[in-house]
FIFI-86928 format. One line per field, with one value per atom (N, C-alpha, C): x, y, z; residue number from 1; residue in one letter; atom name. Coordinates in steps of 0.1 Angstrom, whole numbers. Layout:
X (X | ...)
Y (Y | ...)
Z (Z | ...)
seq (NUM | ...)
type (A | ...)
atom (CA | ...)
# end
This chain:
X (-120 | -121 | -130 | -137 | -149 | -143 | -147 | -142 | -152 | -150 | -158 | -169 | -163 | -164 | -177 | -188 | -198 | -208 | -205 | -214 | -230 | -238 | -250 | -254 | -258 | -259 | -266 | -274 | -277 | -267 | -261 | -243 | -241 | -238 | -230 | -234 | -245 | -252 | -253 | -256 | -253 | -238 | -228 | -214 | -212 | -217 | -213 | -219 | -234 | -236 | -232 | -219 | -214 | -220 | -228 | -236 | -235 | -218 | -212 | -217 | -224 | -225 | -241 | -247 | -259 | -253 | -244 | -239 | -234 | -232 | -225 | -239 | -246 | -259 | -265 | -266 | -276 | -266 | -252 | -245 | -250 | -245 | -253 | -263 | -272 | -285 | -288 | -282 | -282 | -274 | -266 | -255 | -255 | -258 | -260 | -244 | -235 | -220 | -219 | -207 | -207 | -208 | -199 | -200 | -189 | -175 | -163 | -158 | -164 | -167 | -172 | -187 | -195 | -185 | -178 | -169 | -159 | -152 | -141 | -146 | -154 | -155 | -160 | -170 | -175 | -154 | -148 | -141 | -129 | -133 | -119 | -123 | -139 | -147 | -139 | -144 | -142 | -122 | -114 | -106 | -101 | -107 | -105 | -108 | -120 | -127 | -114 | -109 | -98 | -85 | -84 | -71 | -64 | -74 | -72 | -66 | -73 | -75 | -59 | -57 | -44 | -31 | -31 | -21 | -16 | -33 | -29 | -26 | -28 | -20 | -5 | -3 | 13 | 19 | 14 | 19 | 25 | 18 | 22 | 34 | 44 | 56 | 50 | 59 | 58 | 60 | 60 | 58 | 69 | 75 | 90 | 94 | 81 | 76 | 80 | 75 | 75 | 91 | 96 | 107 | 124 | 115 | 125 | 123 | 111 | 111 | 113 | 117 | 123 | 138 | 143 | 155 | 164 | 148 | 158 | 154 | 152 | 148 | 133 | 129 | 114 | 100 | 101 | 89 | 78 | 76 | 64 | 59 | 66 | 58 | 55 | 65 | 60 | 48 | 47 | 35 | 21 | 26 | 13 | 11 | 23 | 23 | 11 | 17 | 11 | -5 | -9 | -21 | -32 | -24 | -32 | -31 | -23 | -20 | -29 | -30 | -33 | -54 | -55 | -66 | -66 | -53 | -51 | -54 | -57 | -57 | -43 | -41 | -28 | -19 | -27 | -20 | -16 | -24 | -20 | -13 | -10 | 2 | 12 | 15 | 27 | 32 | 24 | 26 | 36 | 28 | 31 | 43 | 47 | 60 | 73 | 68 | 75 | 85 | 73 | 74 | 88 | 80 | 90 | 105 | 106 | 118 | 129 | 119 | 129 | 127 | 127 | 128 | 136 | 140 | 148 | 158 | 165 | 178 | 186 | 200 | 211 | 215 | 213 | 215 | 228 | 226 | 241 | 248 | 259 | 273 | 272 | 275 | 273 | 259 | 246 | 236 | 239 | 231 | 233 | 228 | 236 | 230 | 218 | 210 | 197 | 200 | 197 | 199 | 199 | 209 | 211 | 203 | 193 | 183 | 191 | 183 | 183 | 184 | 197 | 197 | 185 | 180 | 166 | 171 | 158 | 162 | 160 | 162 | 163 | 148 | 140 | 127 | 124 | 113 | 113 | 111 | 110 | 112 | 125 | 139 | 148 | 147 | 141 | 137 | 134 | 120 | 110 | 124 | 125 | 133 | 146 | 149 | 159 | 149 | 137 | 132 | 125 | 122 | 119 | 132 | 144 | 157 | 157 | 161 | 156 | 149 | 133 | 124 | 125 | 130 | 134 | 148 | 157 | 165 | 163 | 155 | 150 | 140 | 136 | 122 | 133 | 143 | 150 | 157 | 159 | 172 | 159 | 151 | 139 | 138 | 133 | 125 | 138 | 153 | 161 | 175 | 175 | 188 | 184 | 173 | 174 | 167 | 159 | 155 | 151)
Y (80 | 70 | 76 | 65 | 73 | 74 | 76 | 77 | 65 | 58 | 51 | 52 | 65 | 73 | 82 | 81 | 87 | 77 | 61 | 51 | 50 | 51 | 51 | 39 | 45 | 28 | 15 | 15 | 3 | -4 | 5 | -4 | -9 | -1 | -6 | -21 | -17 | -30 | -40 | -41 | -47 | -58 | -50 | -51 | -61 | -54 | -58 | -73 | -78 | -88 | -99 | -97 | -105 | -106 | -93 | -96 | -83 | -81 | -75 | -72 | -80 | -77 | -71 | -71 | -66 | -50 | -47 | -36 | -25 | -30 | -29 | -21 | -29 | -26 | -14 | -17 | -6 | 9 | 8 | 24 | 26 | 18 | 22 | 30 | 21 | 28 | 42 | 43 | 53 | 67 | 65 | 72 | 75 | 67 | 71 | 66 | 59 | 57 | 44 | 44 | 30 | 20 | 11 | -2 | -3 | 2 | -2 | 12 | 19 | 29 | 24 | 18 | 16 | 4 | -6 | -16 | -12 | -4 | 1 | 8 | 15 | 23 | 11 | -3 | -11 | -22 | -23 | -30 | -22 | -11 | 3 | 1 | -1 | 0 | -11 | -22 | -36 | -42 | -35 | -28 | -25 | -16 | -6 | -14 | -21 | -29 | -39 | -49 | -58 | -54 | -42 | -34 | -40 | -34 | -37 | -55 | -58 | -74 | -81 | -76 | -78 | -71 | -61 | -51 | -62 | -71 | -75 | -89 | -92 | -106 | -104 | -94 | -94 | -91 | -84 | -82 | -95 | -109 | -121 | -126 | -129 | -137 | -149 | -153 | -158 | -173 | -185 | -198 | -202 | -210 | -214 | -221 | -223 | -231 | -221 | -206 | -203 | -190 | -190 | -186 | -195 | -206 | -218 | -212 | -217 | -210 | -198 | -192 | -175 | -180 | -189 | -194 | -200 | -208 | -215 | -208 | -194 | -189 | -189 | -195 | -204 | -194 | -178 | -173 | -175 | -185 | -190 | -199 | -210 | -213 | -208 | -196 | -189 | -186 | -178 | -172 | -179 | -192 | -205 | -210 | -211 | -211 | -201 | -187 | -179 | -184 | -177 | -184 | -188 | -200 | -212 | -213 | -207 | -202 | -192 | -180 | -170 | -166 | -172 | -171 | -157 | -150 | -139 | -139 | -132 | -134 | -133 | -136 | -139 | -124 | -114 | -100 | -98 | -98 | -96 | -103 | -119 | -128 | -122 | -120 | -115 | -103 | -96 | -84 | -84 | -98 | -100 | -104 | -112 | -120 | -116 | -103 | -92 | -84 | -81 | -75 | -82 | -96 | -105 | -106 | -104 | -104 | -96 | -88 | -73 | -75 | -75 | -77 | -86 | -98 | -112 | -104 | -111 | -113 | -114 | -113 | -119 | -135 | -146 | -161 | -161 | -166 | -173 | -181 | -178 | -184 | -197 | -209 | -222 | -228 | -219 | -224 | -222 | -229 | -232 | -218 | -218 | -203 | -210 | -202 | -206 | -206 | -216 | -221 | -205 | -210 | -196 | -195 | -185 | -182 | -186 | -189 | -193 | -178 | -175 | -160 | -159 | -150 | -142 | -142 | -147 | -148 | -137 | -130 | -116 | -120 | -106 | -111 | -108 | -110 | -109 | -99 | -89 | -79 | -72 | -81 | -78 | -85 | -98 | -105 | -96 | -90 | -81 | -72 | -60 | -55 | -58 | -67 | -74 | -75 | -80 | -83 | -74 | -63 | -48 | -44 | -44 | -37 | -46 | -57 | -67 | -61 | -57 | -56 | -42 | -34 | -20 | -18 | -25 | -28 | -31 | -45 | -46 | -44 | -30 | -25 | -9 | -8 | 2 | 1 | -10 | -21 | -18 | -21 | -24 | -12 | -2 | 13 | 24 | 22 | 33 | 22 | 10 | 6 | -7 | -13 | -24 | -21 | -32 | -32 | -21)
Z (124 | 134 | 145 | 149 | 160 | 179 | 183 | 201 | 207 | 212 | 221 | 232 | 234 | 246 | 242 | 236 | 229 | 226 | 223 | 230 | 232 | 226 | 237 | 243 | 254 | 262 | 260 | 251 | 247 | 240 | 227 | 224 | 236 | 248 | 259 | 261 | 264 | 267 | 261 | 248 | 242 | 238 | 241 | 241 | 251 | 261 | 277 | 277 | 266 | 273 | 259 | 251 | 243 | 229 | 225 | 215 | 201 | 198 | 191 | 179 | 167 | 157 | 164 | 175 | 172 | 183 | 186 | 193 | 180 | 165 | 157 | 149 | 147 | 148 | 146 | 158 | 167 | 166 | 169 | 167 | 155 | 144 | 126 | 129 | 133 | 132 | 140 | 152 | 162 | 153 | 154 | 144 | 131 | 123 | 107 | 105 | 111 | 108 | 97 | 90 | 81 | 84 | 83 | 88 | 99 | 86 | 91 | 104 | 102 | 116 | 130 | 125 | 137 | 146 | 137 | 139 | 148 | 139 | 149 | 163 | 165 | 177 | 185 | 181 | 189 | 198 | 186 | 187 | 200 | 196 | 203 | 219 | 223 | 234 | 241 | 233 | 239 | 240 | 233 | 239 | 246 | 252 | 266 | 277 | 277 | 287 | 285 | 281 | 277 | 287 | 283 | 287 | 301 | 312 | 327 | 330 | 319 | 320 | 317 | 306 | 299 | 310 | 316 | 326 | 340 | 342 | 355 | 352 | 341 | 337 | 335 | 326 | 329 | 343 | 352 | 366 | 368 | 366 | 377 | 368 | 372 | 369 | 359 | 347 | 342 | 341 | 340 | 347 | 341 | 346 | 340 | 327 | 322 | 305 | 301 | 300 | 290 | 293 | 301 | 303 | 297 | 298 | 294 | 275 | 271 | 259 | 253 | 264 | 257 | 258 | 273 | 269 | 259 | 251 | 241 | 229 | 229 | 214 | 207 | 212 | 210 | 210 | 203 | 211 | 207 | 196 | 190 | 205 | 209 | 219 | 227 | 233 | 246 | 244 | 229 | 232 | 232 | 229 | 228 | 243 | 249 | 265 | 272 | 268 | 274 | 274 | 262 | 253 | 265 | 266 | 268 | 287 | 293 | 310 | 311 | 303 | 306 | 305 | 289 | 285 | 272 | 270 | 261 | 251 | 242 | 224 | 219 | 207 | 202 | 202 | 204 | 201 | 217 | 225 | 243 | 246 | 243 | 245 | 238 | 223 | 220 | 227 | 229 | 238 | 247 | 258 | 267 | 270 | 257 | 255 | 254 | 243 | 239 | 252 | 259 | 272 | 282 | 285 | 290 | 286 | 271 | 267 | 265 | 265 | 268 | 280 | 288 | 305 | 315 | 303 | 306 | 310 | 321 | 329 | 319 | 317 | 309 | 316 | 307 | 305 | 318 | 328 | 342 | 326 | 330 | 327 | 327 | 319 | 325 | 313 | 310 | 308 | 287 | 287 | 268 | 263 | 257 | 245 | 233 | 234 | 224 | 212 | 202 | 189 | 181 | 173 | 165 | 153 | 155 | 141 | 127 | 116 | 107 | 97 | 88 | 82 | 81 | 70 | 63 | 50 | 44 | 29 | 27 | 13 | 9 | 4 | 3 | 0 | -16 | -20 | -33 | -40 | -38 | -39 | -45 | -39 | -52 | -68 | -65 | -77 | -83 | -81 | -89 | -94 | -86 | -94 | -106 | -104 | -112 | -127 | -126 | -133 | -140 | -136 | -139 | -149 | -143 | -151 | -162 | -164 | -178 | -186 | -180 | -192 | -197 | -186 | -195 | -204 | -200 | -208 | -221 | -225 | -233 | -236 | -233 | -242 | -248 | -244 | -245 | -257 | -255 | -266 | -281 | -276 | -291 | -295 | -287 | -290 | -294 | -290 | -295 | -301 | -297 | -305 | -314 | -313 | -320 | -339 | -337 | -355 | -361)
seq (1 | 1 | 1 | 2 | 2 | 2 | 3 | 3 | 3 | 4 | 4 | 4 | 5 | 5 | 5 | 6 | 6 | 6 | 7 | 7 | 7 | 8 | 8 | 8 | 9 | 9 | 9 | 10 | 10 | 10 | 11 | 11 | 11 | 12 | 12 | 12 | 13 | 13 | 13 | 14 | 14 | 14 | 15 | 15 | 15 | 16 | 16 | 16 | 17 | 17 | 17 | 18 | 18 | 18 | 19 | 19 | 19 | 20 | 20 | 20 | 21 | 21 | 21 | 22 | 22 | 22 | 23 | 23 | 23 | 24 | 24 | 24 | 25 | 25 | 25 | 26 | 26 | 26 | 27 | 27 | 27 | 28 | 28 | 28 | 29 | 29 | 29 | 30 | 30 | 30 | 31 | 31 | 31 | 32 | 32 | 32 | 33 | 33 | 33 | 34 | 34 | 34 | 35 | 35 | 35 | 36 | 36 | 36 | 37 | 37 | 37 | 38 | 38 | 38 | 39 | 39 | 39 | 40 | 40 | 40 | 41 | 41 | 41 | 42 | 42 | 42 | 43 | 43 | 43 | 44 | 44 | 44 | 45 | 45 | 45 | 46 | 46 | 46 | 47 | 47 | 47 | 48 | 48 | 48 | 49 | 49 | 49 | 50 | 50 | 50 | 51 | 51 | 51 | 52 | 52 | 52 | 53 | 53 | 53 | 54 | 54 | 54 | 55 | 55 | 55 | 56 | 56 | 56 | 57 | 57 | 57 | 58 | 58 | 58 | 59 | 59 | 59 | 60 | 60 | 60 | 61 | 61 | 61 | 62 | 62 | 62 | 63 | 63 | 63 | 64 | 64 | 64 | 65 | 65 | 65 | 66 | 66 | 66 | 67 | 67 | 67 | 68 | 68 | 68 | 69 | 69 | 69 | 70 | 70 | 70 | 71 | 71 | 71 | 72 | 72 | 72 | 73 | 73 | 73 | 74 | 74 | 74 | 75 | 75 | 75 | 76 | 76 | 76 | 77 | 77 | 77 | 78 | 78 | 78 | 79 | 79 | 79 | 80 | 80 | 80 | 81 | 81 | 81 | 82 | 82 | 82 | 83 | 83 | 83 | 84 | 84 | 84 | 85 | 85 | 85 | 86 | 86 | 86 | 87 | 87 | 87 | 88 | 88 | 88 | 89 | 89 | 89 | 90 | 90 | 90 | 91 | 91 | 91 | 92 | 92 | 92 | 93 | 93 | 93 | 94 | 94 | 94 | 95 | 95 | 95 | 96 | 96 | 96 | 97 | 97 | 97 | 98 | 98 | 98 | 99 | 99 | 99 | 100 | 100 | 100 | 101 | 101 | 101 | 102 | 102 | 102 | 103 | 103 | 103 | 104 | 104 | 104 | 105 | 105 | 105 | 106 | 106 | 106 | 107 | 107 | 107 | 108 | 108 | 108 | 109 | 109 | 109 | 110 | 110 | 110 | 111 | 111 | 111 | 112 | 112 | 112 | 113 | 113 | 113 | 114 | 114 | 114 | 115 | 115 | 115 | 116 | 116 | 116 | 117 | 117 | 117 | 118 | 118 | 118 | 119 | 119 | 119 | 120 | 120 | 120 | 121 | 121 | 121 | 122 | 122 | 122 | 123 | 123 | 123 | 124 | 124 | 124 | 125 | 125 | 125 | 126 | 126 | 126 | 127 | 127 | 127 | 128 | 128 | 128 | 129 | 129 | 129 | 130 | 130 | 130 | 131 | 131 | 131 | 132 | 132 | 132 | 133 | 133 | 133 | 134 | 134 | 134 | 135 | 135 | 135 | 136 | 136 | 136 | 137 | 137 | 137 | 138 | 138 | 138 | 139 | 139 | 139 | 140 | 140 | 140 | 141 | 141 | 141 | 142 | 142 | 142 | 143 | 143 | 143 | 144 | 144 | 144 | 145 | 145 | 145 | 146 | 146 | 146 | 147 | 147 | 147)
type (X | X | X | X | X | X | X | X | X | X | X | X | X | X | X | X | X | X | X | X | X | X | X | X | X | X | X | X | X | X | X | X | X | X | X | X | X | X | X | X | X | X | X | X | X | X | X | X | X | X | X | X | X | X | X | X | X | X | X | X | X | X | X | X | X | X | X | X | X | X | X | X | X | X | X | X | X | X | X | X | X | X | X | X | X | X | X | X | X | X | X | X | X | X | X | X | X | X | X | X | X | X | X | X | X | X | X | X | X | X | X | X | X | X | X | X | X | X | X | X | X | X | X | X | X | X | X | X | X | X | X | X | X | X | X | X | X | X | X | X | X | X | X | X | X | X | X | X | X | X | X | X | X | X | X | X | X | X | X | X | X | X | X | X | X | X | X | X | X | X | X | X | X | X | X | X | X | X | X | X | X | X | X | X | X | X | X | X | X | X | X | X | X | X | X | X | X | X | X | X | X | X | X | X | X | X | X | X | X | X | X | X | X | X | X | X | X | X | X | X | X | X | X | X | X | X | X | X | X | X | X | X | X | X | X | X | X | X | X | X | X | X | X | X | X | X | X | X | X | X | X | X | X | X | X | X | X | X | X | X | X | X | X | X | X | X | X | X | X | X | X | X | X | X | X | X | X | X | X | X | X | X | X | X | X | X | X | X | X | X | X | X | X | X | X | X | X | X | X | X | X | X | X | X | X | X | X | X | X | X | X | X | X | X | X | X | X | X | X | X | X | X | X | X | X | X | X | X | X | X | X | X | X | X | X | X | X | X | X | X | X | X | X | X | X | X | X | X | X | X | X | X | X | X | X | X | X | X | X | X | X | X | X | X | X | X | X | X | X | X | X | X | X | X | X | X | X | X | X | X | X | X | X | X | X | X | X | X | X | X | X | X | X | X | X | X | X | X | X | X | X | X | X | X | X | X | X | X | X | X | X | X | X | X | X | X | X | X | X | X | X | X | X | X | X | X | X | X | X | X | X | X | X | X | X | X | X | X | X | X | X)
atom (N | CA | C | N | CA | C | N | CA | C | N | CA | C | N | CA | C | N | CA | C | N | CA | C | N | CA | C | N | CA | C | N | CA | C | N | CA | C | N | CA | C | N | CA | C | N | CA | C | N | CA | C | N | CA | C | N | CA | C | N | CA | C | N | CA | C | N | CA | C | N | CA | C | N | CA | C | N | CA | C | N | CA | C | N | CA | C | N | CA | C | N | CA | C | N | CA | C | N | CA | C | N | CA | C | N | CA | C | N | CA | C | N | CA | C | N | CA | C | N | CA | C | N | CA | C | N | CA | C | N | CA | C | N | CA | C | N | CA | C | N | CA | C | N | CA | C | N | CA | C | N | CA | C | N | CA | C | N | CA | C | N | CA | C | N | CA | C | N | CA | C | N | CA | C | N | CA | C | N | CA | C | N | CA | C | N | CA | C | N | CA | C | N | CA | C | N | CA | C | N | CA | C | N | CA | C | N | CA | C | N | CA | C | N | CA | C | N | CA | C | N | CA | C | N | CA | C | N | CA | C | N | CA | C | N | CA | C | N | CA | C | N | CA | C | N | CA | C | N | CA | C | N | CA | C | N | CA | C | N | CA | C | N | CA | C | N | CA | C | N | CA | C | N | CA | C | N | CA | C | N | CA | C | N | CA | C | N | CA | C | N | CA | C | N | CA | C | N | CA | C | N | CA | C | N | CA | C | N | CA | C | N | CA | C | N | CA | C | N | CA | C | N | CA | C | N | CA | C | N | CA | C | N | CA | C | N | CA | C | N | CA | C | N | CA | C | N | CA | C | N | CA | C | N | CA | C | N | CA | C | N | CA | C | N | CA | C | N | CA | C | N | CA | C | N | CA | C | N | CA | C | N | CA | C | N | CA | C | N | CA | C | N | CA | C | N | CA | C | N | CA | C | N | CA | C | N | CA | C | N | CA | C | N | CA | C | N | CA | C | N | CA | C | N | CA | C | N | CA | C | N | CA | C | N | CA | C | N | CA | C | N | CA | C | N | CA | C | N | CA | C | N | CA | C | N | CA | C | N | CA | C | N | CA | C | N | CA | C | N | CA | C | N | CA | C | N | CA | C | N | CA | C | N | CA | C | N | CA | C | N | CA | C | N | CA | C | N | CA | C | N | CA | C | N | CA | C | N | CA | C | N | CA | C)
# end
């Protein structure tokens, strides 16, 4: 994985004036790096630049939409709340949400408790195995006890 921080300024520039796949580019060429290299260190850059941006959005208090939907369990909307208040990508809203949540007050006495999640199915993954022990069973069955 590359550092960002080694850059030559025209990437920068490039970067800086929205024009990624040709910032992606130009490090290739500058560097001799792959694709998925030159990618990441462009992406790591833009990033960092991001960072400050995302820090001082969570500072401001959160609007009572989407607090309401942490109230009722809801963080799919929160984070579509956020989203769409804030201007974030889907990864800095969940972040943000995340954040928020671990940070919520405990619910005043009096107010509805949020809809109770739905269990978790067991994933498929025990299927599989179940269906693994069958077939060794019966390949066991054939190769040392059957015909």
């Amino acid at each position: 994985m590359t550092s960002p921080d080694w850059l030559p300024p025209e990437v920068i520039s490039a970067i800086e004036s929205g024009q990624t796949i040709e910032a992606v580019k130009l490090l290739r060429e500058s560097r001799g790096l792959g694709l998925a290299e030159a990618k990441e260190a462009v992406d790591a850059f833009v990033r960092r630049q991001k960072a400050p941006e995302a820090a001082s959005a969570s500072e401001t208090s959160p609007s009572p939409e989407v607090m309401q939907a942490l109230r009722n369990g809801n963080k799919i909307e929160a984070v579509h709340l956020v989203r769409e208040q804030r201007g974030l990508s889907l990864r800095d809203a969940k972040l943000l949400v995340d954040s928020m949540e671990a940070n919520q007050q405990p619910m005043p006495s009096g107010s509805p408790a949020p809809a109770p999640m739905a269990p978790r199915k067991l994933s498929g993954l025990l299927g599989l195995l179940v269906i693994l022990v069958i077939v060794a069973a019966y390949l066991a069955y054939r190769f040392w006890g059957g015909e």
